[in-house]
Rosetta silent file (secondary structure, phi, psi, omega in degrees, C-alpha in Angstrom):
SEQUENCE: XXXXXXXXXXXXXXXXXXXXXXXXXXXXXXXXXXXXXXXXXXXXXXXXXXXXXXXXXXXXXXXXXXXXXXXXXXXXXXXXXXXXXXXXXXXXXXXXXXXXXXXXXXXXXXXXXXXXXXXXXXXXXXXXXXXXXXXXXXXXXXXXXXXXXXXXXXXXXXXXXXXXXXXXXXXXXXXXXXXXXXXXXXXXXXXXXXXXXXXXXXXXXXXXXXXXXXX
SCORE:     score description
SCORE:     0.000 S_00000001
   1 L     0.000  131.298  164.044  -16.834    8.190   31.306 S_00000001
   2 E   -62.721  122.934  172.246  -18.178    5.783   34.010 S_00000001
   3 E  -114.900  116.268  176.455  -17.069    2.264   33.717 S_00000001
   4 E  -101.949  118.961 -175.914  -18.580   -0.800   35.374 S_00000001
   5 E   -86.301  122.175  156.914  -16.852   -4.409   34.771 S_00000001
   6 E   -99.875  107.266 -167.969  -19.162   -7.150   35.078 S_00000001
   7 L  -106.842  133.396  172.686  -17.498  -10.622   35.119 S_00000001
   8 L   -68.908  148.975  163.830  -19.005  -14.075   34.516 S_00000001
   9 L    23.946   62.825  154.978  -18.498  -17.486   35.611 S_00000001
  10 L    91.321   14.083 -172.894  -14.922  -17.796   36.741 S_00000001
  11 H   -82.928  -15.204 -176.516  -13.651  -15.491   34.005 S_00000001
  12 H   -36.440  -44.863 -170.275  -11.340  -13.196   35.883 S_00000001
  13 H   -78.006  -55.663 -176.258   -8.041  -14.498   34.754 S_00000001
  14 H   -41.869  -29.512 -159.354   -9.394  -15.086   31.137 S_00000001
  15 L   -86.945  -23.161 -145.752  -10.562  -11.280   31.043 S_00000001
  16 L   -93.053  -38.753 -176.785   -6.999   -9.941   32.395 S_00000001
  17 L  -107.188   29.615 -171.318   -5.508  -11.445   29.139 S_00000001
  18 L   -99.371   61.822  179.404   -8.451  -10.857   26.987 S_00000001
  19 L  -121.353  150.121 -169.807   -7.011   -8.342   24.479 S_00000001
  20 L   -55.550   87.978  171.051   -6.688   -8.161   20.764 S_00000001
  21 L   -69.350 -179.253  163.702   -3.046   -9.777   20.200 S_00000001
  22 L   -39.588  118.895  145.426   -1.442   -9.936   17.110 S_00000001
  23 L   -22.449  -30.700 -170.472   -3.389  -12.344   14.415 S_00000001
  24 L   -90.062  -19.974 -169.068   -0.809  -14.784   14.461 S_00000001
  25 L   -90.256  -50.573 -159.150   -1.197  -15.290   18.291 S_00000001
  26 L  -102.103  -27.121 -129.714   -4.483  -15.041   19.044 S_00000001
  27 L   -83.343  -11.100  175.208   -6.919  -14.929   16.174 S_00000001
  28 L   -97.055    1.922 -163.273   -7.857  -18.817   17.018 S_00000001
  29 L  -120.682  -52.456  164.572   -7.918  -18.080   20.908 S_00000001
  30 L  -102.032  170.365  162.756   -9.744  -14.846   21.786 S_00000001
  31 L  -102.817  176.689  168.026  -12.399  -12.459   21.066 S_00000001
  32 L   -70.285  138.984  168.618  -12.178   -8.794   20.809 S_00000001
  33 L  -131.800  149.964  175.451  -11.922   -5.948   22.819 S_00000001
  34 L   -81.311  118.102 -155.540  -11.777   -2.343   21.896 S_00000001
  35 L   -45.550  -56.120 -176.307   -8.336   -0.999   22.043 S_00000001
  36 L  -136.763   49.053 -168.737   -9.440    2.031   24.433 S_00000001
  37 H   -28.492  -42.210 -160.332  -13.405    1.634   25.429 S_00000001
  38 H   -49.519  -52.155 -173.043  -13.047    5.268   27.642 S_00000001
  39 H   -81.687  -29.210 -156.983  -12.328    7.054   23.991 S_00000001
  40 H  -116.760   23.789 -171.519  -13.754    4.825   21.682 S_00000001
  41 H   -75.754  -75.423 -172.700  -17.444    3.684   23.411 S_00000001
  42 H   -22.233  -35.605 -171.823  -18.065    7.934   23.148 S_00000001
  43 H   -73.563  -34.774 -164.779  -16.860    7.836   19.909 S_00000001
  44 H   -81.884  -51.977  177.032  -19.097    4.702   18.752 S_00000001
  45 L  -137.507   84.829 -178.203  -21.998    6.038   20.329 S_00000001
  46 L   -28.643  -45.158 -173.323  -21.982    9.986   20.987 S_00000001
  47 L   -94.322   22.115  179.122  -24.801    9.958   23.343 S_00000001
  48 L   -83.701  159.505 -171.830  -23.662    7.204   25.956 S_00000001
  49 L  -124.742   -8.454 -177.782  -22.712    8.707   29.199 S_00000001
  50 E   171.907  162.555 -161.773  -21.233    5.377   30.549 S_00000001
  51 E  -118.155  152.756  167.824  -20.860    1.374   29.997 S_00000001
  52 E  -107.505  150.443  150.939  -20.924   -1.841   31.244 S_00000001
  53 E  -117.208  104.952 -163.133  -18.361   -4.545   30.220 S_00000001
  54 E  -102.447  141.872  177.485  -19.842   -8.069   30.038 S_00000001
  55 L  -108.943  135.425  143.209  -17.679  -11.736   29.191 S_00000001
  56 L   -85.718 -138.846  169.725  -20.096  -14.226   27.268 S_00000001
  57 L   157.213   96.900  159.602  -19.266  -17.401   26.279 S_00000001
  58 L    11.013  -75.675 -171.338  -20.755  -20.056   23.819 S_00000001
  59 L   -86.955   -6.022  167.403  -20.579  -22.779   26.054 S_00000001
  60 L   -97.133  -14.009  178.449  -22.030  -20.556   29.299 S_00000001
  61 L  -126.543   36.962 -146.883  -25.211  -19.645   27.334 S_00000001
  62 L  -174.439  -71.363 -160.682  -25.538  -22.606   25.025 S_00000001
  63 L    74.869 -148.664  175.594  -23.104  -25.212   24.918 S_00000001
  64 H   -82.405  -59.173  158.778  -22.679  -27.211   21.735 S_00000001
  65 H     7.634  -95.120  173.323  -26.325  -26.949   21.386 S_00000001
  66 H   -42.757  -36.300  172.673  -25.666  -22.813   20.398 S_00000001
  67 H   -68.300  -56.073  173.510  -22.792  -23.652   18.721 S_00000001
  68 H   -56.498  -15.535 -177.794  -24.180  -25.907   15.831 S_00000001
  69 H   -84.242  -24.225 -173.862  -26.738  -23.515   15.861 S_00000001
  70 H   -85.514   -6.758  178.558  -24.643  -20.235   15.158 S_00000001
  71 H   -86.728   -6.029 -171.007  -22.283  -22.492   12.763 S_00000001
  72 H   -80.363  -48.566 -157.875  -25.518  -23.529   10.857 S_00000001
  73 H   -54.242  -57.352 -176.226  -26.309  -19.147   10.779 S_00000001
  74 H   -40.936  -60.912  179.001  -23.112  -18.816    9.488 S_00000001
  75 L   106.033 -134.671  179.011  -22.914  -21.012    6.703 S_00000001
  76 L   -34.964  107.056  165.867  -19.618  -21.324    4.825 S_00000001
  77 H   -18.764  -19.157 -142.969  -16.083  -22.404    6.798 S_00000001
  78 H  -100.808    2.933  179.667  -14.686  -19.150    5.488 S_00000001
  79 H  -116.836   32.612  169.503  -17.204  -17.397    8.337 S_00000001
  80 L   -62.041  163.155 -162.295  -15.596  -19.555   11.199 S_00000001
  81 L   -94.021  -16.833  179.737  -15.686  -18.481   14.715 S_00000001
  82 L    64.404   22.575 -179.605  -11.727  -18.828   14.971 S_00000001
  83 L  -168.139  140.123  179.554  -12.171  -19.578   18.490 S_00000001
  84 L   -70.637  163.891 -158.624  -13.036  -22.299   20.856 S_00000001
  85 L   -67.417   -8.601  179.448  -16.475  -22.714   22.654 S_00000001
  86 L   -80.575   -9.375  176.348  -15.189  -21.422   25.950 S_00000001
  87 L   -42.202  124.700  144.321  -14.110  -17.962   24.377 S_00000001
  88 L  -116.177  133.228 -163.600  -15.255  -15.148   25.843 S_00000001
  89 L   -64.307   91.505  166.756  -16.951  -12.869   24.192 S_00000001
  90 L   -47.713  105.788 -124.812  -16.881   -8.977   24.896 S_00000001
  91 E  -120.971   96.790 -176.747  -19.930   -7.368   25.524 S_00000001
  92 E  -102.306  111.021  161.753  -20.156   -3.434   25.773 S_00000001
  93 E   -94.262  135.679  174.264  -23.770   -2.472   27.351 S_00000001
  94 E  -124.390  145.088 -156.705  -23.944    1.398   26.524 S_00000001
  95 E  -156.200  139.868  164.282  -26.368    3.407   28.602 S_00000001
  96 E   -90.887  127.233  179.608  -27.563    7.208   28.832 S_00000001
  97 L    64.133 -136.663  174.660  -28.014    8.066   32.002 S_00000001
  98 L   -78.257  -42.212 -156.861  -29.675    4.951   33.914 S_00000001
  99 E   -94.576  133.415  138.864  -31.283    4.067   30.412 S_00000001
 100 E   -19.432   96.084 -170.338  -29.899    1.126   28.223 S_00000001
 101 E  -113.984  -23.494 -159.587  -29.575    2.480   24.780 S_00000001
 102 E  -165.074 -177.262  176.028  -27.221    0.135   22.948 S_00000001
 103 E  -158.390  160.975  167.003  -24.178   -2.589   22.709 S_00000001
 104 E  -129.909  140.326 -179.762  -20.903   -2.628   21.064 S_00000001
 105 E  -145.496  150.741 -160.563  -19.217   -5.996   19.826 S_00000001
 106 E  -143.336  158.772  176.346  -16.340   -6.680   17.913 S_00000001
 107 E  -145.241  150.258  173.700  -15.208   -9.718   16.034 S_00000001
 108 E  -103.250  140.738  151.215  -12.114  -11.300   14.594 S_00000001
 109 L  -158.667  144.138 -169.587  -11.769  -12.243   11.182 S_00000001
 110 L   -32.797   98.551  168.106   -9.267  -13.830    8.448 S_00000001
 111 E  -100.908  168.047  157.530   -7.877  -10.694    6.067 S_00000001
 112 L   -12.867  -62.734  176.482   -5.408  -10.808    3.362 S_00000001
 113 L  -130.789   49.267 -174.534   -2.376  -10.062    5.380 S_00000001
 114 E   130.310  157.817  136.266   -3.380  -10.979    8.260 S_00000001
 115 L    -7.974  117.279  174.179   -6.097  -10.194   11.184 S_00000001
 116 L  -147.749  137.546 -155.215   -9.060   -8.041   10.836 S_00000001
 117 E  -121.611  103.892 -179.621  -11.009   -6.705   14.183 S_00000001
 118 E  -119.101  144.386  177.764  -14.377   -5.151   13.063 S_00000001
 119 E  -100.977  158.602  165.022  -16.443   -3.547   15.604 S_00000001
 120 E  -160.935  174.385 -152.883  -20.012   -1.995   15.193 S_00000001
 121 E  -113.598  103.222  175.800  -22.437   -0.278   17.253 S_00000001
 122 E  -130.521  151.122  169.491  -26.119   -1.386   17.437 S_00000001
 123 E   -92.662 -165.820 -148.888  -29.116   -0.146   19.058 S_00000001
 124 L  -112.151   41.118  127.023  -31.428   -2.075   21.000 S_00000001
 125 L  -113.065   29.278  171.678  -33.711   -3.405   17.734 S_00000001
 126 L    64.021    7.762  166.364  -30.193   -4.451   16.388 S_00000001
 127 L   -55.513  106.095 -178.186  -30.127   -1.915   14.126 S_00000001
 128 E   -78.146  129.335  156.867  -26.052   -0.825   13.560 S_00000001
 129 E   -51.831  -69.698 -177.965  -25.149    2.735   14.332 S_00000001
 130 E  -108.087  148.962  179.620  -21.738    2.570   13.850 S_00000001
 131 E  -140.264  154.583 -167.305  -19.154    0.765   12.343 S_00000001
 132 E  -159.315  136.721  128.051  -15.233    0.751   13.034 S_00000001
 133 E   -81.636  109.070 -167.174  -12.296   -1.355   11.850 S_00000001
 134 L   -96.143  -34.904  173.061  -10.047   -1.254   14.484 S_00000001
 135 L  -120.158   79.000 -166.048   -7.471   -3.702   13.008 S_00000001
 136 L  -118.885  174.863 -176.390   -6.255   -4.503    9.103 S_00000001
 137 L  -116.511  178.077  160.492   -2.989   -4.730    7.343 S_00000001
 138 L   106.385  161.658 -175.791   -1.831   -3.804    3.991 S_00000001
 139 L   -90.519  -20.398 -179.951   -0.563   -0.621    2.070 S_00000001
 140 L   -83.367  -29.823 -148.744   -4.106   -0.249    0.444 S_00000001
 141 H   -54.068  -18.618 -154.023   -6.169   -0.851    4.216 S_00000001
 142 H  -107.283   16.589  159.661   -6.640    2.577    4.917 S_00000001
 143 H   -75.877  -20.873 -175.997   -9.347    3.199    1.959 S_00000001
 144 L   -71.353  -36.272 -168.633  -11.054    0.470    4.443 S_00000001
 145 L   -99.343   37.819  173.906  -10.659    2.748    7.528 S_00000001
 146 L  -113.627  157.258 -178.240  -12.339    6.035    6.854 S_00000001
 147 L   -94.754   26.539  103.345  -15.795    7.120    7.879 S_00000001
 148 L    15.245  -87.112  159.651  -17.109    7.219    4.152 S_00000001
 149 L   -45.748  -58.598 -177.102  -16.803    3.781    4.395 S_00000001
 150 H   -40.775  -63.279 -160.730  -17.963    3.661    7.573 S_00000001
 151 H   -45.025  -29.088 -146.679  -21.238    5.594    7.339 S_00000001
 152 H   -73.932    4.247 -167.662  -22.146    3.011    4.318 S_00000001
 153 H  -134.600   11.689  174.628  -23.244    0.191    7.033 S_00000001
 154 L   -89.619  153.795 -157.863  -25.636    2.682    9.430 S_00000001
 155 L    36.474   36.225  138.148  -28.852    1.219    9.830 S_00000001
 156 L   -45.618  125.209  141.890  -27.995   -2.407    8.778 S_00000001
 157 L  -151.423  179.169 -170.024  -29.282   -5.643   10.177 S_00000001
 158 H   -26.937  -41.655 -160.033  -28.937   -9.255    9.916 S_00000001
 159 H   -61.297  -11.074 -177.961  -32.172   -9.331    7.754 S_00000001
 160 H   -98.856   15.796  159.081  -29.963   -7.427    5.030 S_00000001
 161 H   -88.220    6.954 -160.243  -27.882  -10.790    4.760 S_00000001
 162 L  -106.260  -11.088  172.349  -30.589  -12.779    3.602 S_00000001
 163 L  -114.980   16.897  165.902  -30.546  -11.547   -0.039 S_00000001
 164 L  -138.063  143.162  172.087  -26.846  -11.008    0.197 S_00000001
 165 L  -105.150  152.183 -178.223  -23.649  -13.981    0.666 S_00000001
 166 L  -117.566    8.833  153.539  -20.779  -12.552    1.979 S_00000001
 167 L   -83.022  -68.343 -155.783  -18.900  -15.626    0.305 S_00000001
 168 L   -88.022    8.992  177.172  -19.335  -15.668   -2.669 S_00000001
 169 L    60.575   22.007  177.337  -20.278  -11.546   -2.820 S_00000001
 170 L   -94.051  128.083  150.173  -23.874  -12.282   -4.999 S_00000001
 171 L   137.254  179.036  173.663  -26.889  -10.900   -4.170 S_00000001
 172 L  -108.185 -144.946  179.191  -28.956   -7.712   -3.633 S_00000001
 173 H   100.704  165.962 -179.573  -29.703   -5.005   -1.381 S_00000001
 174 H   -83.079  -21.900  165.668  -27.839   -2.486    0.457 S_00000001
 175 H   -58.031  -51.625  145.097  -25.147   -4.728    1.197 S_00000001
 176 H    -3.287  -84.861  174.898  -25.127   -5.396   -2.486 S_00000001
 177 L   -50.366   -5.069  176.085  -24.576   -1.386   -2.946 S_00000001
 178 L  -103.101  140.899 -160.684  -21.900   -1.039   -0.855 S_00000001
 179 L   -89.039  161.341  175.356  -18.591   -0.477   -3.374 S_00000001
 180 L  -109.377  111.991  163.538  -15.125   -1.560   -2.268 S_00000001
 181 L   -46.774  -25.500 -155.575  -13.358    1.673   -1.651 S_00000001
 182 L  -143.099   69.369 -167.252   -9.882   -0.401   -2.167 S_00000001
 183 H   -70.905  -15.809 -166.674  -10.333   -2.697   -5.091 S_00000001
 184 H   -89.983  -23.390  156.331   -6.587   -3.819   -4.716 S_00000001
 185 H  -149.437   82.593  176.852   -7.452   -5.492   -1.910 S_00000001
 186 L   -71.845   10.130  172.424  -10.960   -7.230   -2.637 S_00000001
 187 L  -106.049   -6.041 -167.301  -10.220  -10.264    0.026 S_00000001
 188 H  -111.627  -35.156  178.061  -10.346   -8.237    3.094 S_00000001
 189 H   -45.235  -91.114 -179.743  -13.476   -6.115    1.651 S_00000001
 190 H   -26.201  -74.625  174.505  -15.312   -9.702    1.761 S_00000001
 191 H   -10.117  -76.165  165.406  -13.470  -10.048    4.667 S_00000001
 192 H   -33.974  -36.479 -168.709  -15.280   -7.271    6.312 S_00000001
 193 H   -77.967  -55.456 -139.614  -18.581   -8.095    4.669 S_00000001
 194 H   -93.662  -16.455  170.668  -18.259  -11.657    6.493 S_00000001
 195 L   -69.574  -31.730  174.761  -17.174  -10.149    9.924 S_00000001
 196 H   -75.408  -38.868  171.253  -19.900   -8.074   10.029 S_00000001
 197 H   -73.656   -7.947  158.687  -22.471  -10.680    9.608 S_00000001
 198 H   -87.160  -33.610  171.255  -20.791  -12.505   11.992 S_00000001
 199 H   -74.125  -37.035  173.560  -20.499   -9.886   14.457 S_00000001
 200 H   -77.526  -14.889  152.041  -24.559   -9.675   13.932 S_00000001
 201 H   -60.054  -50.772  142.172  -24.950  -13.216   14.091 S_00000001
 202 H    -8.824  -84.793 -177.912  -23.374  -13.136   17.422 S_00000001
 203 H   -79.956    5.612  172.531  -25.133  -10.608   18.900 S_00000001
 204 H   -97.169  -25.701  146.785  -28.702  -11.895   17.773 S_00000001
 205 H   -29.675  -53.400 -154.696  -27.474  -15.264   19.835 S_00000001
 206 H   -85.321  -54.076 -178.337  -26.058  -13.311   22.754 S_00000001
 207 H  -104.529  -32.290 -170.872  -29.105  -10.697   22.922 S_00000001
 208 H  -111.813  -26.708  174.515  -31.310  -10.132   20.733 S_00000001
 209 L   -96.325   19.761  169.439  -33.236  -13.478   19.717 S_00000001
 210 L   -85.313  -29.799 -143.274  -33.003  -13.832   24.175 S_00000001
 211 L    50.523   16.539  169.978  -35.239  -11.045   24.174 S_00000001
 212 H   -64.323   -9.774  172.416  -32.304   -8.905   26.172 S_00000001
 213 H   -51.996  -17.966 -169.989  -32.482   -5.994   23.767 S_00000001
 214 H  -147.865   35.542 -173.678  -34.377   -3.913   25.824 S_00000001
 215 L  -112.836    0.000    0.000  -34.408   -5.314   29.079 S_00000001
């Protein structure tokens, strides 16, 4: 697969060390990246033929402005960004051919025992494809990792947060409907729930309420 890096503002150095570390190091300091893009953009989205890799940043498309606004979207401390406004944020453009078809984004967020790095897939009405955990802990985690689970979040968006909290785990909906696979460890299931709506909060900031979905 063809890769093209596209780097932002002064970002070079930041980008060189811009990899998931270990929760304990990083989880207040970076954003996410995907482990292996060459294997796992193909994987995420079967028909891409090649990618772009874009750094955001808060404070390059926003400032504090953007920030109060995505901490307002958020809601609840327990859906913090874990990272300061200068982070930058990893951006997978995925494209067939020539054409733009998609994005992939990842997020960190606070599990049970630790760091948990969920990725998803969306197409360009924000719509998720795909969904991935790339990083959890625990002796129960890997009812959390299977594509079961996985499939249970295609065709999501934001709009299916607005009758569901991913705090307090009330409400209806398909989010509602999706079962915790791992009942033994019900904080990182929320956990997941609040990363994902975070990772779509994100990317309706970065892209999609920009009008950049389809450009």
């Amino acid at each position: 697969m063809r890769r093209v890096i596209v780097l932002f503002h002064g970002v070079i150095l930041t980008a060189l060390l811009f990899l998931c570390f270990p929760a304990h190091l990083s989880l207040a300091a970076v954003g996410c990246n995907l482990n292996d893009p060459d294997r796992d953009v193909p994987r995420l989205f079967p028909e891409s033929t090649s990618y772009n890799t874009r750094y955001v940043s808060i404070k390059q498309l926003g400032g504090d402005h953007l920030l109060k606004k995505i901490e307002k979207r958020l809601g609840e401390k327990h859906l913090a960004l874990y990272a300061p406004i200068d982070t930058p944020y990893t951006l997978y453009e995925i494209y067939t051919g020539k054409k733009k078809v998609g994005y992939i984004h990842g997020v960190n967020q606070k599990g049970r025992f630790g760091g948990i790095q969920v990725f998803m897939a969306q197409d360009l009405n924000g719509r998720v494809k795909s969904f991935y955990i790339q990083r959890i802990s625990g002796q129960m985690a890997n009812k959390l990792r299977n594509s079961k689970f996985y499939r249970k979040f295609t065709g999501i968006t934001l709009k299916d947060f607005d009758t569901f909290d991913p705090i307090s785990g009330k409400g209806s909906g398909r989010i509602a409907e999706i079962h915790n696979p791992s009942p033994e460890i019900e904080t990182d299931f929320f956990g997941i729930l609040r990363g994902l709506k975070k990772n779509l909060v994100l990317m309706d900031e970065f892209v999609f309420s920009t009008g950049g979905g389809k450009s």
